[in-house]
C-alpha positions, -999 to 999 in steps of 0.1 A, spaced: 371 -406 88 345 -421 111 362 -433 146 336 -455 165 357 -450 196 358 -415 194 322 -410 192 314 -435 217 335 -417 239 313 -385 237 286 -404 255 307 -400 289 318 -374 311 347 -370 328 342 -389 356 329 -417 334 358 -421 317 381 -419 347 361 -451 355 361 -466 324 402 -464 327 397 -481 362 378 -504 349 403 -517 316 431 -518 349 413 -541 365 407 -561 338 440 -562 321 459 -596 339 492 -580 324 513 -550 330 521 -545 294 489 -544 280 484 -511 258 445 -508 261 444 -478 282 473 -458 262 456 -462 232 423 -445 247 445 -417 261 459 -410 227 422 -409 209 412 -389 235 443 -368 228 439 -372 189 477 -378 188 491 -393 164 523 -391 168 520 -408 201 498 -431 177 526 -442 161 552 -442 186 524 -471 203 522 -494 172 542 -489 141 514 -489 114 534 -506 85 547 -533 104 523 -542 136 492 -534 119 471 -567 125 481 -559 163 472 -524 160 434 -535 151 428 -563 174 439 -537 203 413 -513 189 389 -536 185 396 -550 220 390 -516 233 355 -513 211 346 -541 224 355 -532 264 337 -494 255 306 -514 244 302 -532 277 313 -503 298 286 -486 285 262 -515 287 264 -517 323 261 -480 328 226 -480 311 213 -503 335 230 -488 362 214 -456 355 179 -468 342 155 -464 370 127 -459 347 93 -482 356 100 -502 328 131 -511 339 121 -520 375 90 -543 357 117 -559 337 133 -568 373 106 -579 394 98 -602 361 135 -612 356 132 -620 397 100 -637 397 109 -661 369 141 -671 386 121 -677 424 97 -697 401 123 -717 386 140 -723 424 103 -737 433 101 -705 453 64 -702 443 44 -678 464 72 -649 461 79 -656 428 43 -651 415 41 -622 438 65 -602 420 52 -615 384 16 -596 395 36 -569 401 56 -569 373 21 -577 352 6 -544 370 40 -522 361 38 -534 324 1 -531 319 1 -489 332 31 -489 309 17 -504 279 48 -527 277 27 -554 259 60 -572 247 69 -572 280 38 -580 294 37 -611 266 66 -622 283 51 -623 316 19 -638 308 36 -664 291 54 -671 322 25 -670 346 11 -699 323 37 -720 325 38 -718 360 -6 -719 362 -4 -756 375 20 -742 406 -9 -717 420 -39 -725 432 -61 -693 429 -49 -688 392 -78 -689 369 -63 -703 334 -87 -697 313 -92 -661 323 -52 -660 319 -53 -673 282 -78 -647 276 -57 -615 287 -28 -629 273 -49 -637 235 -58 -594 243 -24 -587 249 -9 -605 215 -34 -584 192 -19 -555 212 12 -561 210 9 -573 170 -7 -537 168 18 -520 182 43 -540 157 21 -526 125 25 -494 142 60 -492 146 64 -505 109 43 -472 100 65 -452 124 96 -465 105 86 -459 69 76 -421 80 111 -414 91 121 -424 58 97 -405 40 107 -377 60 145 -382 46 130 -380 15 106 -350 21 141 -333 32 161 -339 2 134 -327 -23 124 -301 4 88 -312 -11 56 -299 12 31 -328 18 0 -330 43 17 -343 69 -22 -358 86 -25 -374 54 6 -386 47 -1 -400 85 -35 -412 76 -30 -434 47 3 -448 58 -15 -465 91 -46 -471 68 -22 -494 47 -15 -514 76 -51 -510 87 -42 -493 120 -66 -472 137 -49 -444 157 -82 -440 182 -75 -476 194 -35 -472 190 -32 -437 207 -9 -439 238 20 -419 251 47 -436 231 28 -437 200 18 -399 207 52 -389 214 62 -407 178 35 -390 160 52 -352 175 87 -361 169 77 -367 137 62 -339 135 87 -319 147 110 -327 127 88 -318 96 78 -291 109 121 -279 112 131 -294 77 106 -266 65 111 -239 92 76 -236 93 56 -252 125 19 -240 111 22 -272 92 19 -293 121 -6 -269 141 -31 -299 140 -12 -318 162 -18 -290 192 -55 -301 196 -47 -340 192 -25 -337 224 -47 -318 243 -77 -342 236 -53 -373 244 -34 -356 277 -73 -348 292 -84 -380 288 -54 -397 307 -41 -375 335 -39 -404 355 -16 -424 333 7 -388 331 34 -403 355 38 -438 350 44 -426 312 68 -399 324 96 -400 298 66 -400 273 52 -371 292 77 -348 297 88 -349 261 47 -345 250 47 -315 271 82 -302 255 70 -306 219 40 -288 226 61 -263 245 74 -259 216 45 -263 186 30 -232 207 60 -210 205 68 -213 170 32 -209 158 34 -177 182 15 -191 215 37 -176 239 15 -180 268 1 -209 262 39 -222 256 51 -210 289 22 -231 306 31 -263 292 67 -252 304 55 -245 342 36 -278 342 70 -294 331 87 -275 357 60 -292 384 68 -332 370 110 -325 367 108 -317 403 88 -344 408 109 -368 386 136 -379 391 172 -365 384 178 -381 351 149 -363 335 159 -331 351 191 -333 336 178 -342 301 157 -318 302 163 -285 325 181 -269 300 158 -277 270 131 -263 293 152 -232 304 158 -225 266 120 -226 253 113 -198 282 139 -172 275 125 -175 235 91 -175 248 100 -138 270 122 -130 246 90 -129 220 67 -117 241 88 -82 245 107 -87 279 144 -93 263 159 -86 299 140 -115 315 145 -140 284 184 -130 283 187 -134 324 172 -169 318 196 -177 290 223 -168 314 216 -181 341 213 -221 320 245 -212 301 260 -213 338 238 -245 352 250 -261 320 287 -252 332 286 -268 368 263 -299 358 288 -302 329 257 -308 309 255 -321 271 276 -304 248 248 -301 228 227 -285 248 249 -264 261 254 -251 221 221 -243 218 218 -219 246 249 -202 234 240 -196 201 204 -184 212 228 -163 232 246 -148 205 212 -147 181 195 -124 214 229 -103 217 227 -94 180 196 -83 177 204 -61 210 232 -47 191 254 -58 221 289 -59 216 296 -92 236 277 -107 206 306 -117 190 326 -127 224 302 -150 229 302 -168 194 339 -169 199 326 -199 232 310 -218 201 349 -237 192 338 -265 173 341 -269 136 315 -264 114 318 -300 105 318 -308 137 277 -288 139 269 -300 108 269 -333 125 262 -332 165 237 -295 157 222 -300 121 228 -283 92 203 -258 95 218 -249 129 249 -244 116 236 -221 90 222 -203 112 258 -201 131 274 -189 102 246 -163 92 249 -147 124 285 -141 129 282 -126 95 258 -101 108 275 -98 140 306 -84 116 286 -59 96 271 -46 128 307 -36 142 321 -28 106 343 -53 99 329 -51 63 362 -71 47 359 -97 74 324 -98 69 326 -101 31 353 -131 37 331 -148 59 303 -146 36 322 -158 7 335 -189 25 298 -198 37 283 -193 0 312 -218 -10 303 -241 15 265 -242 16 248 -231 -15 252 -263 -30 234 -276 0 211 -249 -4 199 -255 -37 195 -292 -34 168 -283 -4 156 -257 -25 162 -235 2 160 -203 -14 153 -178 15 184 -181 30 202 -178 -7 184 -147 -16 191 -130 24 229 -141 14 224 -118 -22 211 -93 -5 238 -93 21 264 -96 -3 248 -63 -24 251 -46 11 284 -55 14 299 -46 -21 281 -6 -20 261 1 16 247 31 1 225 8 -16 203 6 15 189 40 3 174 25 -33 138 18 -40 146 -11 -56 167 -25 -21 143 -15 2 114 -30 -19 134 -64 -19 139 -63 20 101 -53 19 94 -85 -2 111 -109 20 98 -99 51 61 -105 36 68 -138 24 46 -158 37 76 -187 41 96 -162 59 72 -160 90 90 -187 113 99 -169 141 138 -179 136 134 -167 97 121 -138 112 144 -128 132 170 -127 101 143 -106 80 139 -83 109 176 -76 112 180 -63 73 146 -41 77 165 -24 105 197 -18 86 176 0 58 157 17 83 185 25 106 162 8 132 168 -16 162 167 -49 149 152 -63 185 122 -37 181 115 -45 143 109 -80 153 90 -75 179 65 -53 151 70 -80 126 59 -108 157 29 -82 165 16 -81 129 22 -116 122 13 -129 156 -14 -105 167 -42 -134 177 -17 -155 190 8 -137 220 
């Protein structure tokens, strides 16, 4: 069962919610209120306390109007920490208009327009056109108050501004019926041409991405991509979108910084595009240039994003042969993550990288290391993705077979065919059914790794043309070097040469 509360509660830390408590004390204007109990015992996940608080058969109407009470007091909380935190250019153009307007209104008239024109300069590098309407609108109403306004030249930019803004609308229309499309994509695991399935949906609201193209709009276009790119674990698909970057990032250097949020997560995705088409270098550039802006930026984006950052260069060294210097990296965020008590996500995804590195090192403290990943699988289905958790599952089952624990390995593999093939078929994600047939054959006689027959079926998934994703890969790599008695770090790093040869 969904609990609103609970979830919203994974949004702070632990000094957030101390506050939070402070802040339902302060205003409660009884001693007897039961606010802050309640959020002790949903923290807790108590429900004996639960009960002991309201009896559910015969206060239940009271039960609900506390919990909504506390929704409700969450929601604001939580409100005012936004803006607390927001320091973004955007948000300080929304206060110098928010400012201005108000002076204006007070007959304050030569400040007030002073920090409109600011506000109108902030909104204008941003390409916050529905905020810049806003202002505009304002400056107009105002026109008659300011002696050096020209009012026809101000109905002009603000006429400009509308078709702007009504394009950016169409746009964001097109950007919403693409995220749907790619739900569907994902359920029929169907392969489409992503630029054309781009192309004619803005050509149906007659949008042209030349005039359009900006750093949200950009961003947009790679998330989507990205996420295309992941549903099929296969990032060739997308390769296009490298050179449209490129082009767009050369052409507006000056604009990088006041579009930083856009920026930084431009220079992530194609951080990313280049490693997983095998672009190691060029990767790890993008990566050093967002190393340059985070120390630049400020702290929010270093914290949203070190880690990510930290993550993309251990793969990247990791790839490119030096598995001492990607696992030292690894490491060394694992324990950043720790003292900046960083997103639990994040914080996931650097461990299991961890334990994915460790196993193909053939390192004991493999499974040590899973054993630090304590959620539930439903728990990863839903905060990691399902192909994450896969990938969870696969490996511990690997980690086992490694060490011999053939009956625990065998268990483990049972339980995960019982929980995801279903899953499996519906995406018609048939690489990681047949690696769990061929597992299970392992499993049930390992002399089998000597057969023809075996070894030709490792053979034939490692040539698969789907199976060259460099996270596929590493799966593929690991069974060649169980019939080859091989290391399964090395045999990766062959398969990455062959595959990759052009590219690292």
């Amino acid at each position: 069962m969904i609990d609103p509360i609970s979830d919203l509660l994974l949004l702070l830390d632990n000094d957030d919610k101390k506050s939070f408590k402070a802040f339902l004390k302060r205003k409660n204007k009884r001693n007897d209120v039961k606010n802050v109990r309640l959020l002790e015992i949903i923290e807790t996940d108590d429900i004996n306390k639960l009960k002991k608080l309201y009896d559910p058969t015969k206060n239940r109407n009271a039960y609900h109007a506390l919990r909504k009470r506390l929704h409700e007091s969450l929601l604001f909380f939580l409100s005012n920490k936004v803006f607390e935190r927001d320091n973004s250019e955007a948000h300080e153009a929304l206060k110098l208009f928010v400012v201005g307007r108000f002076l204006l209104e007070g007959q304050f008239t030569k400040i007030g327009f002073k920090c409109l024109q600011r506000a109108e300069d902030k909104a204008l590098h941003l390409e916050q056109f529905s905020l810049l309407n806003e202002i505009l609108q304002t400056r107009l109403q105002y026109a008659h108050l300011d002696a050096t306004v020209h009012v026809e030249l101000l109905v002009g930019r603000l006429v400009e501004n509308q078709q702007k803004l009504q394009q950016e609308a169409k746009f964001q229309i097109a950007y919403a019926l693409l995220r749907a499309e790619l739900q569907n994509i994902h359920l029929r695991a169907k392969i489409v041409d992503l630029n054309k399935l781009i192309s004619d949906t803005l050509s149906k609201y007659r949008i042209s991405l030349d005039d359009l193209l900006s750093f949200k709009s950009l961003y947009q276009l790679l998330y989507i991509a990205n996420e295309y790119a992941a549903i099929h674990q296969n990032y060739a698909l997308v390769r296009s979108f490298l050179k449209t970057a490129d082009n767009f990032l050369f052409k507006h250097p000056e604009q990088a910084f006041l579009q930083l949020f856009y920026y930084l997560h431009i220079l992530y995705y194609l951080a990313n595009f280049n490693l997983r088409n095998g672009f190691f270098k060029e990767s790890l550039r993008y990566l050093e240039r967002m190393d340059v802006v985070l120390s630049q930026g400020s702290p929010a984006f270093r914290t949203q994003l070190q880690l990510r950052c930290q993550l993309l260069k251990a793969l990247n060294f990791h790839y490119l042969g030096d598995g001492a210097q990607g696992l030292a990296l690894l490491k060394k965020g694992i324990n950043q993550a720790a003292v900046a008590k960083s997103s639990e996500v994040d914080l996931a995804d650097l461990q299991l990288c961890l334990v994915m590195f460790l196993t193909q090192f053939r390192d004991k403290t493999a499974l040590i290391e899973l054993q630090k990943l304590t959620r539930t699988d439903a728990w990863y289905e839903k905060k990691m993705g399902m192909l994450w958790t896969i990938r969870k599952s696969l490996l511990e089952i690997l980690i086992h077979i490694q060490f011999d624990h053939i009956d625990l390995a065998t268990s483990k593999l049972k339980s995960f065919v019982r929980r995801y093939k279903k899953y499996l078929m519906t995406v018609s994600e048939n690489r990681v059914i047949d690696f769990a047939k061929l597992i299970e054959k392992y499993l049930l006689n390992p002399t089998i790794i000597h057969t023809k027959s075996y070894r030709a079926a490792v053979d034939a998934m490692v040539n698969q043309k789907e199976n060259k994703d460099l996270f596929v890969m590493g799966f593929a790599a690991w069974l060649k070097a169980l019939v080859t008695s091989g290391s399964p770090y090395q045999v990766l790093l062959d398969l990455i040469k062959e595959s990759y040869s052009i590219c690292v």
